[in-house]
Backbone as CSV, one residue per row, in Angstrom:
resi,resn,N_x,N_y,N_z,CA_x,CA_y,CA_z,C_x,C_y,C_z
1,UNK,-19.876,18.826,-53.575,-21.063,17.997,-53.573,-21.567,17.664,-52.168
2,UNK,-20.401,17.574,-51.179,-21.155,17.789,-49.772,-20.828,18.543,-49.029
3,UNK,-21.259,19.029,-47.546,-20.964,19.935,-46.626,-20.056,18.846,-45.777
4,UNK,-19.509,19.513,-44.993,-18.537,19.181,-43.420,-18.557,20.177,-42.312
5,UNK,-19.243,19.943,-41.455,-19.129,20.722,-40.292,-17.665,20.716,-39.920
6,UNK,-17.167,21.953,-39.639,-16.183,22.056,-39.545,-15.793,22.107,-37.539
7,UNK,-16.411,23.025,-37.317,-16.562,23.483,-35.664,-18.423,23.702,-35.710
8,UNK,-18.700,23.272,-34.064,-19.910,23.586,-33.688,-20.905,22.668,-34.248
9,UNK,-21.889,23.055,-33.848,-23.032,21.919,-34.401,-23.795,21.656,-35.966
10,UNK,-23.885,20.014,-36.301,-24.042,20.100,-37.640,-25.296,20.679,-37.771
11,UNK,-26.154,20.947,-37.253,-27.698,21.055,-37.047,-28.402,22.406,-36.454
12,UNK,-28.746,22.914,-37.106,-29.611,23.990,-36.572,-30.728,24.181,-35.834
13,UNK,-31.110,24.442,-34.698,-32.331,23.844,-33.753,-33.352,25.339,-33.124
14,UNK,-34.328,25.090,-33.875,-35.370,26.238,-33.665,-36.680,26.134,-32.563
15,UNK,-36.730,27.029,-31.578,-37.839,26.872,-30.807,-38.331,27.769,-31.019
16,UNK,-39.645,27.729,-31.180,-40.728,28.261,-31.266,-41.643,28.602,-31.779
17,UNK,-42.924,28.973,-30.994,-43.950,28.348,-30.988,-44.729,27.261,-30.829
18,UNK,-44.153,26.662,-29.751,-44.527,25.501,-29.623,-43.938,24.219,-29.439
19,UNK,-42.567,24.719,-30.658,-42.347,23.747,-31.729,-40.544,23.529,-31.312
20,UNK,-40.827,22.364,-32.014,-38.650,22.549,-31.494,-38.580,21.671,-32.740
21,UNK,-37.660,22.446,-33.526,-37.358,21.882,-34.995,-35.813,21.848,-35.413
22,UNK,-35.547,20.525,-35.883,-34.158,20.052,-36.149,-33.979,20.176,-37.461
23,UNK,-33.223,21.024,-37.882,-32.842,20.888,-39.503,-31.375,20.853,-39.390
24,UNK,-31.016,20.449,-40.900,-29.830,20.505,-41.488,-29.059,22.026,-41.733
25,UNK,-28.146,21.650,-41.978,-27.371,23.215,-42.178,-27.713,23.910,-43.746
26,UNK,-28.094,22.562,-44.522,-28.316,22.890,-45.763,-29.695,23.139,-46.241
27,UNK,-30.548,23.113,-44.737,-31.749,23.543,-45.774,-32.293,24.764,-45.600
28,UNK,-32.960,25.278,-46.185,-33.320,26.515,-46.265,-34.102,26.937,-44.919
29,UNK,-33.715,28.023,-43.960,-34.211,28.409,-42.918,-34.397,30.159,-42.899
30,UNK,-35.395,30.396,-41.893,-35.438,31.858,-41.782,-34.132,32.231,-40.854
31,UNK,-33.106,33.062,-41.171,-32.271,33.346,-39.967,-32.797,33.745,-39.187
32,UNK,-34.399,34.803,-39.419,-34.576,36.042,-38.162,-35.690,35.246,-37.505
33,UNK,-35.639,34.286,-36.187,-36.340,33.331,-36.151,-37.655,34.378,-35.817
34,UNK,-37.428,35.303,-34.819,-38.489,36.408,-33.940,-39.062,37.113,-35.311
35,UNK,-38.948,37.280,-36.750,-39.557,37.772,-37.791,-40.521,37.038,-38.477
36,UNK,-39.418,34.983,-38.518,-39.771,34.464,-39.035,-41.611,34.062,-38.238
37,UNK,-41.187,34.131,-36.541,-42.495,33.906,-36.251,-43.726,34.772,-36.722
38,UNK,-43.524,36.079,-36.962,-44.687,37.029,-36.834,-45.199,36.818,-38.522
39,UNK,-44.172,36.410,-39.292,-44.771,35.657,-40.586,-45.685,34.485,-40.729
40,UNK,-45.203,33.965,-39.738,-45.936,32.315,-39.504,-47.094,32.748,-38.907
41,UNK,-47.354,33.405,-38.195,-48.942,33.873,-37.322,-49.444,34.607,-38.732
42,UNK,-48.966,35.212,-39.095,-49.581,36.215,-40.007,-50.546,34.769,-41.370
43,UNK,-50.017,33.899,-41.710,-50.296,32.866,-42.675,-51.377,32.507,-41.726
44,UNK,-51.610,31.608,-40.333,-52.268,31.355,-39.729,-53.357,32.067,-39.640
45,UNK,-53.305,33.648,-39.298,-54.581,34.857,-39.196,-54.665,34.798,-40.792
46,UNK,-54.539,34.353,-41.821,-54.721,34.762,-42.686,-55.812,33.116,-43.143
47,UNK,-55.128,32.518,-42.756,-56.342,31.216,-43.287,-57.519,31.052,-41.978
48,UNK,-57.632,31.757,-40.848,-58.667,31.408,-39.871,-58.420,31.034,-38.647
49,UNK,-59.373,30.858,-37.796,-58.692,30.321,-36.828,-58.870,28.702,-36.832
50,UNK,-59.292,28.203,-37.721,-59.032,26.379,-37.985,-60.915,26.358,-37.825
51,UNK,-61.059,24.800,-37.210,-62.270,24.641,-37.167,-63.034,24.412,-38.233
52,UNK,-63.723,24.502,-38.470,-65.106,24.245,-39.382,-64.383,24.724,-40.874
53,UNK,-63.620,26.004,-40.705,-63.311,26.469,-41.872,-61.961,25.993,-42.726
54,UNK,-61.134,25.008,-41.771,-59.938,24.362,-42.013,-60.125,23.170,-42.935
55,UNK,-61.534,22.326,-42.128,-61.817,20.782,-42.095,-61.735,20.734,-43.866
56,UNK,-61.101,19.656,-43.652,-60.624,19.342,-45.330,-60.197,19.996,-46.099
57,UNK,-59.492,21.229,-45.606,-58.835,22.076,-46.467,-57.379,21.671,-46.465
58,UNK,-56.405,21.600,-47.979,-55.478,20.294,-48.087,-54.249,21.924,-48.362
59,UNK,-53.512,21.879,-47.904,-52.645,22.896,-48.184,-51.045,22.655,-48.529
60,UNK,-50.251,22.735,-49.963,-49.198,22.098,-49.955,-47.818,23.156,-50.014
61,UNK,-46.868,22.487,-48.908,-45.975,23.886,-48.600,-44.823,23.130,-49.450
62,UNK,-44.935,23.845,-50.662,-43.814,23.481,-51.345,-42.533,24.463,-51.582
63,UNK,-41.484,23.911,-51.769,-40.581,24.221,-51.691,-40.320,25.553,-50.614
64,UNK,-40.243,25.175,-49.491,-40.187,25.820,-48.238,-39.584,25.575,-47.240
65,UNK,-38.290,25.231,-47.763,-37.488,24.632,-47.030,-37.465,23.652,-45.492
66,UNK,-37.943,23.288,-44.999,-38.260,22.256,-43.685,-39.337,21.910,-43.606
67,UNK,-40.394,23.164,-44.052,-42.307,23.517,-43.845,-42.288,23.838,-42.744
68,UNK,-41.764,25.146,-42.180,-42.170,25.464,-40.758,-44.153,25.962,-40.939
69,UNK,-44.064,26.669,-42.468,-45.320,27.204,-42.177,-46.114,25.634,-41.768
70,UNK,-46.333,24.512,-42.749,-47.075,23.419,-42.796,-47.268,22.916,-41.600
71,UNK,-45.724,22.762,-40.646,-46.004,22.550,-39.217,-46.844,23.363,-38.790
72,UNK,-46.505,24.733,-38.328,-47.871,25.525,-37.559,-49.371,24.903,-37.940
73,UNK,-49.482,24.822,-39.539,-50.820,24.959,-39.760,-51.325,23.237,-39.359
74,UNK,-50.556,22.265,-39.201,-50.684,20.689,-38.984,-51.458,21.162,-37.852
């Protein structure tokens, strides 16, 4: 019912893009972070480049383990 870090850090810590993100060991992450980015741009080129065409557009990242996409697009 729970985890224990046994050796090394309880926390997994991702840079990039920008971004420096702290998760748990238990939540769902991309291992291939350099794949996971070119996925995350790819969602981004895929909704616009923001602006006029973003404004009030409500987008919900569910079940996606941390929301790296939701961050980028914040």
């Amino acid at each position: 019912p729970r985890s224990r870090t046994l050796l090394g850090a309880g926390r997994l810590e991702e840079r990039a893009d920008g971004l420096v993100l702290s998760t748990s060991l238990e939540s769902f992450a991309q291992v291939n972070a350099e794949m996971a980015s070119v996925l995350y741009a790819e969602v981004v080129r895929a909704l616009g480049s923001g602006g006029d065409r973003l404004d009030g557009l409500r987008i919900a990242d569910l079940y996606a383990g941390y929301g790296p996409i939701g961050l980028r697009l914040a």
